[in-house]
C-alpha positions as a Markdown table, in Angstrom:
| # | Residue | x | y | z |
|---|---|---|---|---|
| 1 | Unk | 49.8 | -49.2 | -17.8 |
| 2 | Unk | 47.6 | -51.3 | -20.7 |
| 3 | Unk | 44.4 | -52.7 | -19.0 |
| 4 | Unk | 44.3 | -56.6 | -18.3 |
| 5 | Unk | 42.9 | -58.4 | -20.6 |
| 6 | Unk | 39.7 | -60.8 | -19.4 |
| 7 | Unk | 40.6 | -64.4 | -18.1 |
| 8 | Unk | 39.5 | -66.1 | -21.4 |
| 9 | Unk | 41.3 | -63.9 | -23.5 |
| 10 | Unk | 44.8 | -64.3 | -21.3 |
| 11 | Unk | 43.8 | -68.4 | -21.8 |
| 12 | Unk | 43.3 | -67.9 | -25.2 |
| 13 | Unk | 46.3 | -66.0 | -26.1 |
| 14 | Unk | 48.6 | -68.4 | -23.9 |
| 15 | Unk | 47.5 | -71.3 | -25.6 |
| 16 | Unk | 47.7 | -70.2 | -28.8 |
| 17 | Unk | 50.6 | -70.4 | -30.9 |
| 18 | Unk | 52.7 | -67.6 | -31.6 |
| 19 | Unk | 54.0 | -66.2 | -35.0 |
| 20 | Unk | 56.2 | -63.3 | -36.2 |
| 21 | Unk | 55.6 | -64.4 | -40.1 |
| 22 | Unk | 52.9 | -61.9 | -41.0 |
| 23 | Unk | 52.5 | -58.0 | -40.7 |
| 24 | Unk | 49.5 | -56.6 | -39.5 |
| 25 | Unk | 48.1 | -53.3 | -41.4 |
| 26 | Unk | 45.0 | -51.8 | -40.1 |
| 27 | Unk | 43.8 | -49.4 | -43.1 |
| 28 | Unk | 41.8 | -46.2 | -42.6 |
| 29 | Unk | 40.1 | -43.8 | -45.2 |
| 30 | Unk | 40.2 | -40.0 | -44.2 |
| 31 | Unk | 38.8 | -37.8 | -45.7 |
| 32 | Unk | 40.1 | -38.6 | -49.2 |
| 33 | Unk | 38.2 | -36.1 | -51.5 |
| 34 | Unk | 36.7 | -33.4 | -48.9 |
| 35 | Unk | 38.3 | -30.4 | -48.4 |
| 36 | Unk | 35.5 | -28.7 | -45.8 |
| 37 | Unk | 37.4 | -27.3 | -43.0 |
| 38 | Unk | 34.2 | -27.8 | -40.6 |
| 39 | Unk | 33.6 | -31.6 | -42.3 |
| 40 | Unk | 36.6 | -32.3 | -40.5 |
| 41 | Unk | 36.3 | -30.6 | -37.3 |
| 42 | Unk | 33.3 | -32.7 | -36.2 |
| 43 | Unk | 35.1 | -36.0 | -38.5 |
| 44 | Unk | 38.9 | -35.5 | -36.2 |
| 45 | Unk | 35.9 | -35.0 | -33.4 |
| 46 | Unk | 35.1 | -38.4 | -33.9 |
| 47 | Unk | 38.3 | -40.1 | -35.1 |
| 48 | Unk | 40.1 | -38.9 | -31.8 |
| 49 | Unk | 37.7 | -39.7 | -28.9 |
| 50 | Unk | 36.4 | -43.1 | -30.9 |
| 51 | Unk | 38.8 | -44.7 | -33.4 |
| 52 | Unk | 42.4 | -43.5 | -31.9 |
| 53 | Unk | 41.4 | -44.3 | -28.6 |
| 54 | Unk | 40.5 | -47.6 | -29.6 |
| 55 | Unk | 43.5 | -48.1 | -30.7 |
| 56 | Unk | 45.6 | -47.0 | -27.9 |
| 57 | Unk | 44.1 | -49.4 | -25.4 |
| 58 | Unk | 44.6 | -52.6 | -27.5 |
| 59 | Unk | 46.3 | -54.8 | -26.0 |
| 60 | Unk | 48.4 | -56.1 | -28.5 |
| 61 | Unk | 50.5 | -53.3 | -30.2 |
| 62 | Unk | 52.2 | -55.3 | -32.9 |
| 63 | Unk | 50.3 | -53.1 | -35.8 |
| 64 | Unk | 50.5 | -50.2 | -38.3 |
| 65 | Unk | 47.7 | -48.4 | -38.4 |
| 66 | Unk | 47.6 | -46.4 | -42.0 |
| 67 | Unk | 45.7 | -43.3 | -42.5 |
| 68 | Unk | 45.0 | -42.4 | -46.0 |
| 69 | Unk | 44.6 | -39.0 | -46.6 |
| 70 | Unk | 44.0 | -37.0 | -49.8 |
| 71 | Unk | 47.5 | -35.0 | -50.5 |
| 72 | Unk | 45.6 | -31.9 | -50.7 |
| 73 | Unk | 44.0 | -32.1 | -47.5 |
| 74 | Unk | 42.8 | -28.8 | -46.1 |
| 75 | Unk | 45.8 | -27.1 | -43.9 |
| 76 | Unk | 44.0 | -27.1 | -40.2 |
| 77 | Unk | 42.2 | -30.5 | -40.6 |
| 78 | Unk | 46.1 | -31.9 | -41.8 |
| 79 | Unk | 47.8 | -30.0 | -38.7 |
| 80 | Unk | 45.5 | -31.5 | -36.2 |
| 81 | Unk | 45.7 | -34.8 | -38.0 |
| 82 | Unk | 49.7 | -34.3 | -37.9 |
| 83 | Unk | 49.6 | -33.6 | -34.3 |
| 84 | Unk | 47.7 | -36.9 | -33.7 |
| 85 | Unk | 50.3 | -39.1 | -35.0 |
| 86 | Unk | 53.0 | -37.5 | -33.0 |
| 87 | Unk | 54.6 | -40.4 | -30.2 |
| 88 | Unk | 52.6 | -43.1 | -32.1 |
| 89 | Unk | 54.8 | -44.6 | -34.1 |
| 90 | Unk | 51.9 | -47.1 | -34.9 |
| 91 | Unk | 50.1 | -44.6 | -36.7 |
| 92 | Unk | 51.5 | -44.0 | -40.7 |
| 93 | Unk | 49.7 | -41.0 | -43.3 |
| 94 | Unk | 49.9 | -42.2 | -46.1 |
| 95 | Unk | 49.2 | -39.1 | -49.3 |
| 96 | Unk | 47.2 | -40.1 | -52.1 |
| 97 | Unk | 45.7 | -38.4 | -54.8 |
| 98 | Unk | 42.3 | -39.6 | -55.6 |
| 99 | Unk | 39.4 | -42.0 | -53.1 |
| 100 | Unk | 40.0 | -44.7 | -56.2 |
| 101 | Unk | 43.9 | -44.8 | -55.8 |
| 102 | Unk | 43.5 | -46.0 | -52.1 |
| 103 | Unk | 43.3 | -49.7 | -53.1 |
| 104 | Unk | 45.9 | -49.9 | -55.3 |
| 105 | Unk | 48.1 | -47.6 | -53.2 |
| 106 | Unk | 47.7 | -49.5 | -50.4 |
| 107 | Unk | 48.1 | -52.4 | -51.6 |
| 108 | Unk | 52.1 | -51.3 | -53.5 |
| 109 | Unk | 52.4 | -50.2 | -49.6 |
| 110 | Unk | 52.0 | -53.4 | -47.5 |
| 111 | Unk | 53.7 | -55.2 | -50.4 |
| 112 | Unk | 56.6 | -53.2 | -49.8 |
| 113 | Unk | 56.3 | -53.2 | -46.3 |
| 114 | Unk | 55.8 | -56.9 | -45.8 |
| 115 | Unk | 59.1 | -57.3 | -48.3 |
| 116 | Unk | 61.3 | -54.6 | -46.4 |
| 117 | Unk | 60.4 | -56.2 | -43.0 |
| 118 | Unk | 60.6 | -60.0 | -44.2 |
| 119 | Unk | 57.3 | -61.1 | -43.6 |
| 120 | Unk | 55.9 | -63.6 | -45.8 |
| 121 | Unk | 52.3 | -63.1 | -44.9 |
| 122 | Unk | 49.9 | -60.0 | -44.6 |
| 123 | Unk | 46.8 | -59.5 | -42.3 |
| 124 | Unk | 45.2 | -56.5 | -43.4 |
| 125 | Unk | 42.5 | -55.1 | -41.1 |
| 126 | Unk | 39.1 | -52.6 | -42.2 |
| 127 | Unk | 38.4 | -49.7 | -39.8 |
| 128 | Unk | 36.4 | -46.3 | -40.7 |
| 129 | Unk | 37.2 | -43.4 | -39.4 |
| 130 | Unk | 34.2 | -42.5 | -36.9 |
| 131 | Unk | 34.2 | -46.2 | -35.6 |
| 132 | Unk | 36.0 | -48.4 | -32.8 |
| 133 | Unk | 37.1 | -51.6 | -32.1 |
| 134 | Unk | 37.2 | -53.9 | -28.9 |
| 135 | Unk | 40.6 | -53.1 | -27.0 |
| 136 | Unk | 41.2 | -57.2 | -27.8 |
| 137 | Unk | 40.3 | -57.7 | -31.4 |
| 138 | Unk | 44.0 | -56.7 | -32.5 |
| 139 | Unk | 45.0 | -59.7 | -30.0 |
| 140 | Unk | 42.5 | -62.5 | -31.1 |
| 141 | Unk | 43.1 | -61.5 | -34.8 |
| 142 | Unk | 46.8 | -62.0 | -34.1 |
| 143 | Unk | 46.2 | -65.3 | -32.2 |
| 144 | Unk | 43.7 | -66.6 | -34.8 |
| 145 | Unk | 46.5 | -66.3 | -37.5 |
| 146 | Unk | 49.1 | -67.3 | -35.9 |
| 147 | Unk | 47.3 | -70.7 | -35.2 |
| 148 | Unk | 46.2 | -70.4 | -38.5 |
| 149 | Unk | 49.9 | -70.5 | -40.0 |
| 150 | Unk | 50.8 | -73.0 | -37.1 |
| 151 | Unk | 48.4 | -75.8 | -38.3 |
| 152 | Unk | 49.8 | -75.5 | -42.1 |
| 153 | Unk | 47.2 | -73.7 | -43.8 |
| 154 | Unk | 48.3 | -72.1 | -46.8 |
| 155 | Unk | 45.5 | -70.4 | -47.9 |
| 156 | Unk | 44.4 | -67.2 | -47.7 |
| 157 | Unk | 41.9 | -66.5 | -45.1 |
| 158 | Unk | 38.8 | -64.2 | -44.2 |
| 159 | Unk | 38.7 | -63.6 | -40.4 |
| 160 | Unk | 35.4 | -61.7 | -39.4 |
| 161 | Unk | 34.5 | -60.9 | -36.2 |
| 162 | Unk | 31.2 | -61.2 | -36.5 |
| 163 | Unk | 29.3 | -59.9 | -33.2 |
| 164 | Unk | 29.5 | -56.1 | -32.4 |
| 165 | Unk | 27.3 | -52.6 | -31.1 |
| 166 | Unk | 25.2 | -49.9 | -33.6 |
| 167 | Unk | 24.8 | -47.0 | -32.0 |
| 168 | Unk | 24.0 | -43.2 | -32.4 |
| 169 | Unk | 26.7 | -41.3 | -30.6 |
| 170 | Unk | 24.6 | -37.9 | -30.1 |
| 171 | Unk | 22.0 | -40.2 | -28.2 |
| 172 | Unk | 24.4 | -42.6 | -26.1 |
| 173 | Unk | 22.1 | -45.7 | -28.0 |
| 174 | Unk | 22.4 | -48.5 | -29.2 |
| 175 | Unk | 22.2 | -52.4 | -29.8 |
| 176 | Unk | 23.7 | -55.4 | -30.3 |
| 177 | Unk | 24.4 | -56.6 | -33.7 |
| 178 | Unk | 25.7 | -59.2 | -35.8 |
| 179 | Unk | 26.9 | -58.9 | -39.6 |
| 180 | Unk | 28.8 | -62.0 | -40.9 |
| 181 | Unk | 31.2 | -59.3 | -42.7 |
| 182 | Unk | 31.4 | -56.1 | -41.2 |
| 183 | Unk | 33.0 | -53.0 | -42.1 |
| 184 | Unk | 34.8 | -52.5 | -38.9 |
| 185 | Unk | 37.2 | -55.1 | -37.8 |
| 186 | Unk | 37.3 | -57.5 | -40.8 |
| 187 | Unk | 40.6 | -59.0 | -41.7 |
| 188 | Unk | 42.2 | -60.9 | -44.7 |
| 189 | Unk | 45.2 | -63.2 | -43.9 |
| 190 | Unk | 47.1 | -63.7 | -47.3 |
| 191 | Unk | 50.5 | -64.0 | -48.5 |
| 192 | Unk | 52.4 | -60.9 | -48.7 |
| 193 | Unk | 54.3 | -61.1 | -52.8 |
| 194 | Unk | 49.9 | -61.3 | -53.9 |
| 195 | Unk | 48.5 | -59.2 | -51.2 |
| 196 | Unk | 45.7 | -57.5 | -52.4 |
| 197 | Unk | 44.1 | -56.4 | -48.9 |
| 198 | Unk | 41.4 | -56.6 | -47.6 |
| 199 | Unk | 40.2 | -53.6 | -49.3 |
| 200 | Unk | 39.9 | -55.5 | -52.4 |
| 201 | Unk | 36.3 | -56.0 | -52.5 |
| 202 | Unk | 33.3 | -54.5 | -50.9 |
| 203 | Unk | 33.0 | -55.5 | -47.4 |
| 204 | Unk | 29.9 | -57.2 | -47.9 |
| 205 | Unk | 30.6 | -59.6 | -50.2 |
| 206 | Unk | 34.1 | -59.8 | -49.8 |
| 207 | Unk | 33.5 | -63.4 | -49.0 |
| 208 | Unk | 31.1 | -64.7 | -51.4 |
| 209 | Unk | 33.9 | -63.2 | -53.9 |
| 210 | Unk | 36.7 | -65.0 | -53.2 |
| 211 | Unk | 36.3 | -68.3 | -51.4 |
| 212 | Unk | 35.7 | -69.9 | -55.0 |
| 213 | Unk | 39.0 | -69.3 | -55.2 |
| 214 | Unk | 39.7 | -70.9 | -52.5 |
| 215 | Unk | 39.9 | -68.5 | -49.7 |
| 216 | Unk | 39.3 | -69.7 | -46.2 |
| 217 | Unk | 36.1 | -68.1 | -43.8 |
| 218 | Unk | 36.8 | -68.0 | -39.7 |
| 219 | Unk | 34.4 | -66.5 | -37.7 |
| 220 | Unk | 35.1 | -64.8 | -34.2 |
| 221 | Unk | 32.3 | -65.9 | -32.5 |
| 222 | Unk | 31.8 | -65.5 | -28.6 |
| 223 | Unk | 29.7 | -63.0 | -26.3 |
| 224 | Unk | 32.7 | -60.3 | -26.9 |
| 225 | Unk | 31.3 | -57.4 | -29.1 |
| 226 | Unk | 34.3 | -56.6 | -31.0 |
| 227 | Unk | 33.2 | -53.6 | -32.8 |
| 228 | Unk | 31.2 | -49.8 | -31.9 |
| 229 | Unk | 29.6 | -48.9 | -35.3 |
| 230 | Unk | 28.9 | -45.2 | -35.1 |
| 231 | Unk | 25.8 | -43.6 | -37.3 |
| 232 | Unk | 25.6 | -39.8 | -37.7 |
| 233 | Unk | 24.5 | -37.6 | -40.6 |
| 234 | Unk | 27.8 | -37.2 | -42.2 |
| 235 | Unk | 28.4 | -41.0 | -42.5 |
| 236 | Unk | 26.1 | -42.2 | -44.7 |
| 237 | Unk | 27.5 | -40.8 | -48.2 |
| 238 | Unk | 27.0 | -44.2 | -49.7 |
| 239 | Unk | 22.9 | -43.9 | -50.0 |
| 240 | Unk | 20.6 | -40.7 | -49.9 |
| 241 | Unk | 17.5 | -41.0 | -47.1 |
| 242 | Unk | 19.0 | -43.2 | -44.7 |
| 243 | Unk | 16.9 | -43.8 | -41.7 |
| 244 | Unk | 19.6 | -46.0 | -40.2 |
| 245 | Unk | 19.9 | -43.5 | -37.1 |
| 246 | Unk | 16.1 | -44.0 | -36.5 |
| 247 | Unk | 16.4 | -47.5 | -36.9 |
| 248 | Unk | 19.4 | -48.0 | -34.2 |
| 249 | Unk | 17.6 | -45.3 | -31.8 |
| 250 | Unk | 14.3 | -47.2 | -31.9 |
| 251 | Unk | 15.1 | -50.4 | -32.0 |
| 252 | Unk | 13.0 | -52.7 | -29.2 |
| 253 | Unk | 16.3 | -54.1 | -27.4 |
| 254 | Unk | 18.3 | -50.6 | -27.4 |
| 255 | Unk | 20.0 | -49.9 | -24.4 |
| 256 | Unk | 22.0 | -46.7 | -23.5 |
| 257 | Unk | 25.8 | -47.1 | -23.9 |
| 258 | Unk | 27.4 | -45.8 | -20.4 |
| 259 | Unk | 31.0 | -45.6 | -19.4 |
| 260 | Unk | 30.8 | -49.3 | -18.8 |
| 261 | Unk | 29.8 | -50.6 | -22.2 |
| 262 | Unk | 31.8 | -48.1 | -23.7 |
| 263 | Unk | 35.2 | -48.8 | -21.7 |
| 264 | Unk | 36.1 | -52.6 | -23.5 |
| 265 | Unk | 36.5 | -49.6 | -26.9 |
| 266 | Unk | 39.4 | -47.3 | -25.1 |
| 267 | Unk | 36.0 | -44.9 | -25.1 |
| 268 | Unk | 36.4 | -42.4 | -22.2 |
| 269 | Unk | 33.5 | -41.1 | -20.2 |
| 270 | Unk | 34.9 | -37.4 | -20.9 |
| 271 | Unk | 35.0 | -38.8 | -24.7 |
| 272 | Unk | 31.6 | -39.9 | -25.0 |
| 273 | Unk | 30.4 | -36.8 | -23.4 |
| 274 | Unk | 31.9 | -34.5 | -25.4 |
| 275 | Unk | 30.6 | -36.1 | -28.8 |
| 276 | Unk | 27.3 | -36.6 | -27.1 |
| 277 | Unk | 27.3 | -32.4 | -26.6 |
| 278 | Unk | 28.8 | -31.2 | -29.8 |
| 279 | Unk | 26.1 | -30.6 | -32.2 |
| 280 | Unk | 26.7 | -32.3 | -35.8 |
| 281 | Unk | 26.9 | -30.0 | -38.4 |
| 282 | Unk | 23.6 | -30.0 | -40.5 |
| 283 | Unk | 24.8 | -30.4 | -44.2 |
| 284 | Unk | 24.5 | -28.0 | -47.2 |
| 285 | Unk | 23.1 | -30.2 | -49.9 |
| 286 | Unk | 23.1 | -33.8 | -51.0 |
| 287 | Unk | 26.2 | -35.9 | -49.9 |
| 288 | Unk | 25.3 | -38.9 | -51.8 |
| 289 | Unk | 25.0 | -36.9 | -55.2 |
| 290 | Unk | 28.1 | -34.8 | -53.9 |
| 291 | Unk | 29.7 | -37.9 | -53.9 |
| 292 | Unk | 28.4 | -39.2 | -56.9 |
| 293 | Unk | 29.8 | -36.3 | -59.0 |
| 294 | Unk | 33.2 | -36.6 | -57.3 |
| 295 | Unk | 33.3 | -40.2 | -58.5 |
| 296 | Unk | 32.3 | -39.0 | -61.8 |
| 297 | Unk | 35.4 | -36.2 | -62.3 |
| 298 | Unk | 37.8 | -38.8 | -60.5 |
| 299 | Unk | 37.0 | -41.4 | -63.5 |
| 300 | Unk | 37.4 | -38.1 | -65.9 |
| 301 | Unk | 41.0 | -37.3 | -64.3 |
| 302 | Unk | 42.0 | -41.4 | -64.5 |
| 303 | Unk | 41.4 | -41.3 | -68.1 |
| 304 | Unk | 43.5 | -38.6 | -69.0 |
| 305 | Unk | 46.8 | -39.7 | -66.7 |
| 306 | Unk | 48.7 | -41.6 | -69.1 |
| 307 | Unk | 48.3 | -39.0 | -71.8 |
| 308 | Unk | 49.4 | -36.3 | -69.4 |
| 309 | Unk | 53.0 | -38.6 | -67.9 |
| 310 | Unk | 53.6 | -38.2 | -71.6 |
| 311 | Unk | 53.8 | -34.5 | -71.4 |
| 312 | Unk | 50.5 | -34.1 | -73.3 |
| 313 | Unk | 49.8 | -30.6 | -72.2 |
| 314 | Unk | 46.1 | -30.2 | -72.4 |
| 315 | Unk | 45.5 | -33.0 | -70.6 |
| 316 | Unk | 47.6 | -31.6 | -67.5 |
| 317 | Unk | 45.7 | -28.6 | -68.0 |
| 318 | Unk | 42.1 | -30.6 | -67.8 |
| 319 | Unk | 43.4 | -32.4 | -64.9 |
| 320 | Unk | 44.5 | -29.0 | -62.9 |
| 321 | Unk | 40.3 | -28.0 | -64.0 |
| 322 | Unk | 38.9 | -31.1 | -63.1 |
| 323 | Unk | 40.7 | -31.4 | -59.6 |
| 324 | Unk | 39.9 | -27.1 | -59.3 |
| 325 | Unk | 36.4 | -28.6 | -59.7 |
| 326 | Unk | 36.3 | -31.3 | -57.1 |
| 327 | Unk | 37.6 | -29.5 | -54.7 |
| 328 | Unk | 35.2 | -26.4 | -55.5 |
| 329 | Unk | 31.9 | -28.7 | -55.3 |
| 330 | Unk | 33.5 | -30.4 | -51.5 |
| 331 | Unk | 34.9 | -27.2 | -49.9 |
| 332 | Unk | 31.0 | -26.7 | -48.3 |
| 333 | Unk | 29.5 | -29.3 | -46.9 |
| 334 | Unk | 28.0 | -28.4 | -44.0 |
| 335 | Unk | 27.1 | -25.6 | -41.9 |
């Protein structure tokens, strides 16, 4: 049985008018690039007891949840990944070859989708991997576009849900937070033949971006929190130092996130506690300059393509080296 949704949610949604004109794609990076057996472990750790279980108690199931992964994925981390996706037919893997390809190969998919299914409008939706989402954003995103549509808007549209939770798993702290364009939880209503997701630009300035061409800004304002940003070691690839964990632990309004803040995510008790007691791997080296030099032999292995779909053979043979090479430098990194 799905938990009842809050009084002014169940107004909300009865009020608000309905629409079956656009497909909703919440889009997932995982992994795409890392081929450490152990990295995933504590990653799938994560995904499972935060992010799936998220998505399992939404209310509102009308979604495909796509999970890129990188087509040569590591054997267990795929298997336990497989077994996760078995009786939820919400949940799609989607292969790809390289962390640039995502984008544009998510973007061919919901275009396709969209088309195949006859919708003439797409709502794509961010999510990470180590994150969750309120059990009733899926349903206010739904009935913010569908009113959207209703009133004769057609324009693409931003929808960011703006107030949500950081926290530190491993400490059970956190605090409230608000980010007018978050990385968990913010959507782009546009039609389906242009789609370009919501993917298209970083998250953070997503908006500044394209309302000069004249995209539309809602905000999901309210007391609901509608996202549970998780910070641990092995998420901050992006920058080297981060002191963000510090930061979330010490902050001067934390408060510890029990069973009941954490319920309104799908977060278990049993969850929570077994993240909270499984020690994160310390890490080998660098995973911002890891990164940075996987970035560097994917623009290397982009180059040569078209020469090698001609059936120029050296350059097949430098892409076989360069991908050896990316997956040698992420096959260890952590403990």
């Amino acid at each position: 049985m799905r938990p009842r949704l809050p009084a002014a949610l169940r107004r909300l949604r009865a009020a608000a008018p309905r629409s079956t004109d656009f497909l909703h794609v919440i889009a997932t990076r995982h992994g795409i690039g890392v081929f450490d057996e152990q990295w995933f472990a504590y990653r799938q750790l994560m995904m499972e007891h935060l992010t799936l279980a998220s998505l399992d108690a939404q209310v509102e199931r009308d979604f495909t949840w796509v999970v890129a992964v990188d087509r040569d994925m590591p054997p267990q981390a795929r298997k336990r990944l497989d077994a996760l996706a078995e009786g939820r037919p919400y949940l799609r893997l989607a292969e790809t070859e390289l962390k640039r390809d995502f984008v544009p190969d998510l973007t061919a998919w919901v275009r396709r989708e969209a088309k195949a299914r006859k919708r003439n409008w797409v709502l794509t939706t961010r999510l990470d991997d180590d994150d969750a989402i309120h059990r009733g954003l899926a349903a206010r995103l739904h009935e913010e576009a569908a009113a959207y549509l209703a009133a004769g808007h057609r324009s693409s549209v931003i929808l960011s849900p703006v107030l949500g939770c950081n926290w530190v798993p491993s400490k059970a702290t956190g605090h409230r937070a608000y980010h007018h364009s978050p990385s968990i939880g913010l959507s782009l209503l546009e039609p389906a033949p242009n789609a370009g997701t919501v993917y298209r630009s970083n998250h953070r300035t997503i908006a500044q971006s394209l309302v000069p061409w004249d995209y539309n800004v809602r905000h999901l304002d309210g007391e609901t929190p509608w996202w549970l940003y998780a910070h641990t070691g092995l998420s901050h690839m992006q920058s080297e130092g981060s002191d963000r964990m510090d930061k979330v632990t010490g902050h001067r309004r934390a408060f510890t996130l029990d069973a009941k803040r954490l319920a309104p995510f799908g977060v278990t008790a049993a969850g929570a506690r077994l993240i909270r007691e499984t020690p994160e791997p310390a890490t080998t080296g660098s995973l911002f300059e890891l990164n940075r030099r996987g970035l560097d032999l994917e623009v290397e292995i982009h180059g040569l393509r078209a020469a090698a779909r001609d059936g120029d053979l050296s350059a097949q043979e430098r892409i076989a080296e360069l991908h050896a090479e990316r997956r040698r430098i992420h096959e260890r990194l952590v403990e």
